[in-house]
C-alpha positions in Angstrom: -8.4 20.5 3.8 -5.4 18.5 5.1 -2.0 19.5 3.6 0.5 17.0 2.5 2.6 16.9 5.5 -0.4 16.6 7.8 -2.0 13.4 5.8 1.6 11.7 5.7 1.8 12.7 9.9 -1.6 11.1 9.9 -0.3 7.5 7.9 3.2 7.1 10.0 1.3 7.4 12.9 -1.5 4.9 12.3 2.0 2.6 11.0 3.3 2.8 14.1 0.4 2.2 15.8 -0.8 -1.0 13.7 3.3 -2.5 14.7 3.9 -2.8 10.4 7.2 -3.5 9.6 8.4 -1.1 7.6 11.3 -2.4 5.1 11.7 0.8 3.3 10.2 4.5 2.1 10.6 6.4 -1.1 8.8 9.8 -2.1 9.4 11.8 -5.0 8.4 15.3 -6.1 7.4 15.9 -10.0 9.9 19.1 -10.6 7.7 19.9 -13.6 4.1 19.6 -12.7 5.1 19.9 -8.6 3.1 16.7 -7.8 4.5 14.5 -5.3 4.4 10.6 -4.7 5.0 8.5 -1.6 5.2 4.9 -1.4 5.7 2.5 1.7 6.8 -1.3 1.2 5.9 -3.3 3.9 6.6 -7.0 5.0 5.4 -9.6 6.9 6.2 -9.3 11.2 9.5 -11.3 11.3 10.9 -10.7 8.0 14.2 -8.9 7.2 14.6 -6.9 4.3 18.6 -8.7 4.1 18.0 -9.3 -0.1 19.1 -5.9 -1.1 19.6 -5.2 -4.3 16.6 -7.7 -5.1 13.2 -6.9 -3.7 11.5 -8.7 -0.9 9.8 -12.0 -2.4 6.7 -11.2 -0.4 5.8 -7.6 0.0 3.1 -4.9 0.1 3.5 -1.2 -1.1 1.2 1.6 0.2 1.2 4.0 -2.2 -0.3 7.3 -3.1 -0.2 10.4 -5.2 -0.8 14.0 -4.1 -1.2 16.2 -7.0 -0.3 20.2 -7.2 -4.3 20.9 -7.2 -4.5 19.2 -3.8 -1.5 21.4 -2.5 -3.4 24.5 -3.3 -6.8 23.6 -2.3 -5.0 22.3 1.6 -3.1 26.3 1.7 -6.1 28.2 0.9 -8.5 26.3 2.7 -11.1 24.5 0.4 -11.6 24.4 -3.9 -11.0 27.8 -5.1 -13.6 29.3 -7.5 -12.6 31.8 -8.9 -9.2 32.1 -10.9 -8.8 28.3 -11.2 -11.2 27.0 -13.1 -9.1 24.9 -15.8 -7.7 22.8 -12.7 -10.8 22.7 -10.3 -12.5 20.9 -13.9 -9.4 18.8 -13.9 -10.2 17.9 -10.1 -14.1 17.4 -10.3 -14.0 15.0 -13.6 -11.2 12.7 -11.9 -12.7 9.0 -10.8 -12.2 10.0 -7.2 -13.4 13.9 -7.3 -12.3 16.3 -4.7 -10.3 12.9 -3.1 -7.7 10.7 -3.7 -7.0 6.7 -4.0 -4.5 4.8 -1.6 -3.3 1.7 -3.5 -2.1 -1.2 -1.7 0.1 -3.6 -3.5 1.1 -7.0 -2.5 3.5 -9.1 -4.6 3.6 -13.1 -4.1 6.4 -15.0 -4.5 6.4 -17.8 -7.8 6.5 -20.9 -6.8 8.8 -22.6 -9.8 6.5 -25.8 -10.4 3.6 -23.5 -11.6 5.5 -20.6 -13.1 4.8 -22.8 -16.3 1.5 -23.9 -15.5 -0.9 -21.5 -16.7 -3.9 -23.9 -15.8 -3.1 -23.4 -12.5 -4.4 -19.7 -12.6 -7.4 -19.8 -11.8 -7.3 -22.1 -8.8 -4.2 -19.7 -7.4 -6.3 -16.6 -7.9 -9.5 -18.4 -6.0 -7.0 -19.5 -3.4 -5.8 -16.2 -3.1 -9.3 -14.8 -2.7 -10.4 -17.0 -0.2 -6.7 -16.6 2.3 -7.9 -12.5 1.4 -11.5 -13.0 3.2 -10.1 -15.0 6.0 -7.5 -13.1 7.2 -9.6 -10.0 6.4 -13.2 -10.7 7.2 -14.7 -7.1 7.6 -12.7 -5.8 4.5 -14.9 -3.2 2.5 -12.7 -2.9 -0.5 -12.3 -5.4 -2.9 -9.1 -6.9 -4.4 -8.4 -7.8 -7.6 -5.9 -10.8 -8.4 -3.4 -9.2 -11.9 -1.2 -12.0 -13.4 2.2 -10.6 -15.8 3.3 -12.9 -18.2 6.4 -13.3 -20.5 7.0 -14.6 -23.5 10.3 -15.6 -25.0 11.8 -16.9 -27.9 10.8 -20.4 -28.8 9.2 -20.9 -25.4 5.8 -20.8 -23.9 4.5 -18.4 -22.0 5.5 -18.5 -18.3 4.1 -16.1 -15.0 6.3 -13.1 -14.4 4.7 -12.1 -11.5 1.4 -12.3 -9.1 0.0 -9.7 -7.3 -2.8 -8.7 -5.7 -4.5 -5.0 -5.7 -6.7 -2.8 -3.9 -8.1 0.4 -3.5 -8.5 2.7 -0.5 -11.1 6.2 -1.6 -10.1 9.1 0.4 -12.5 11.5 0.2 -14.2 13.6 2.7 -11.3 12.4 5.1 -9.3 14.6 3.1 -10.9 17.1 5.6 -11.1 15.5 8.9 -8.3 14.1 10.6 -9.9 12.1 12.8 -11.8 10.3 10.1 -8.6 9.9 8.5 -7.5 8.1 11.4 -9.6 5.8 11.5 -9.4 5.1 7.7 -5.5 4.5 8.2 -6.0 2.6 11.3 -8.1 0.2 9.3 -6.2 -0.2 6.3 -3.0 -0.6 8.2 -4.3 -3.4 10.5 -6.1 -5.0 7.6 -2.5 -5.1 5.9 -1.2 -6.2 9.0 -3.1 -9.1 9.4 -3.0 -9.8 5.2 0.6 -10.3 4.6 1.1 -12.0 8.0 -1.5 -14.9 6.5 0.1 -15.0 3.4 3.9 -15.2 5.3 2.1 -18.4 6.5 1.7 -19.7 3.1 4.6 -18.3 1.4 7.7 -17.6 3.9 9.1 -21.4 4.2 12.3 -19.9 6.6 11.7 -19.0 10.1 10.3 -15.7 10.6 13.4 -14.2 13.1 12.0 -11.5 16.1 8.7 -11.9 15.7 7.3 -10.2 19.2 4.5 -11.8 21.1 1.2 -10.0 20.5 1.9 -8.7 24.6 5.1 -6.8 23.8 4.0 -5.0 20.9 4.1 -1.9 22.9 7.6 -2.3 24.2 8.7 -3.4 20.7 7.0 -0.1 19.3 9.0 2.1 22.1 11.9 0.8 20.4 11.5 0.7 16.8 12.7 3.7 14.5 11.2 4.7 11.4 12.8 6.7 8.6 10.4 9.3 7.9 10.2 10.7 4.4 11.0 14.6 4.2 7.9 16.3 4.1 9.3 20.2 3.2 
């Protein structure tokens, strides 16, 4: 089994293969349990993450969990079966078994005429579907359209948020780099090619330094990424 560091070595890679743009990283490490975490936001080519404190408007997260079982199994080489039985049941009863689930996260930006309108919901989450199968045609995982709303005093309710989400299995890849690759390699691209068609639809500012399709290699040669600490 891959360890930890090898599968994040494996993701940065197929990033900076895939030209994402990368606006920030953020892993943490459960001191109790020893489990670690490692998200990604990414945004559309041309976009500058320049609204700090606030979150980009359009975004997508890449994000993961790598649990303490899964640190042991990668060390020793497979599922132990002998002394840990209590957490290989824990493992094997889990929705994604020996495997794991990358989550991809995109957050839309509200547009303030329908923030009130909640009959409008259904028509943005069809629209939001159908801009999903263009700009991803081959995609084999679906996504699923989530809607947050608020509710305060003496007012109607009124959207808090729009997002879309999707799940990535990792399974037998946990074992194979090279299939890994390719898993990354597709997700990335398909991310790629996502947020860029909803930039289209929701960025109404010029995207700045957006490279030609020709000097993405140059570009690449050029761009740093701030890798998270994988000790």
């Amino acid at each position: 089994m891959l360890t930890y560091e090898n599968f994040v070595a494996v993701l940065l890679t197929a990033i900076e293969q895939t030209d994402l743009n990368i606006a920030y990283t953020q892993e943490l490490l459960d001191t109790h349990a020893l489990g670690r975490s490692l998200s990604i936001t990414c945004l559309p080519r041309g976009v500058e993450d320049d609204r700090a404190p606030e979150e980009p408007p359009l975004r997508a997260v890449i994000a993961f969990r790598w649990s303490p079982e899964f640190t042991v199994f990668s060390l020793r080489g497979g599922p132990p079966d002998t002394f840990d039985g209590i957490v290989d049941e824990r493992i094997f009863a889990s929705a994604a078994g020996v495997g794991l689930e990358i989550e991809v996260t995109y957050t839309l930006p509200l547009v303030a005429d329908s923030v009130g309108d909640l009959a409008t919901l259904p028509q943005i989450a069809r629209a939001v579907h159908e801009l999903y199968a263009s700009a991803a045609p081959s995609s084999e995982n679906p996504v699923r359209v989530d809607v947050a709303l608020s509710f305060m005093p003496a007012q109607g309710p009124r959207i808090k948020s729009l997002t879309i989400h999707q799940i990535w299995p990792i399974g037998d890849a946990l074992f194979d780099s090279d299939l890994l690759t390719d898993i990354f390699e597709e997700l990335c691209g398909e991310l790629r090619d996502v947020l860029d068609a909803l930039a289209e639809v929701y960025v109404t500012e010029p995207r700045q330094g957006q490279p030609p399709a020709e000097d993405a290699d140059e570009v690449l040669s050029e761009r740093h990424y701030l890798k998270p600490p994988t000790a």
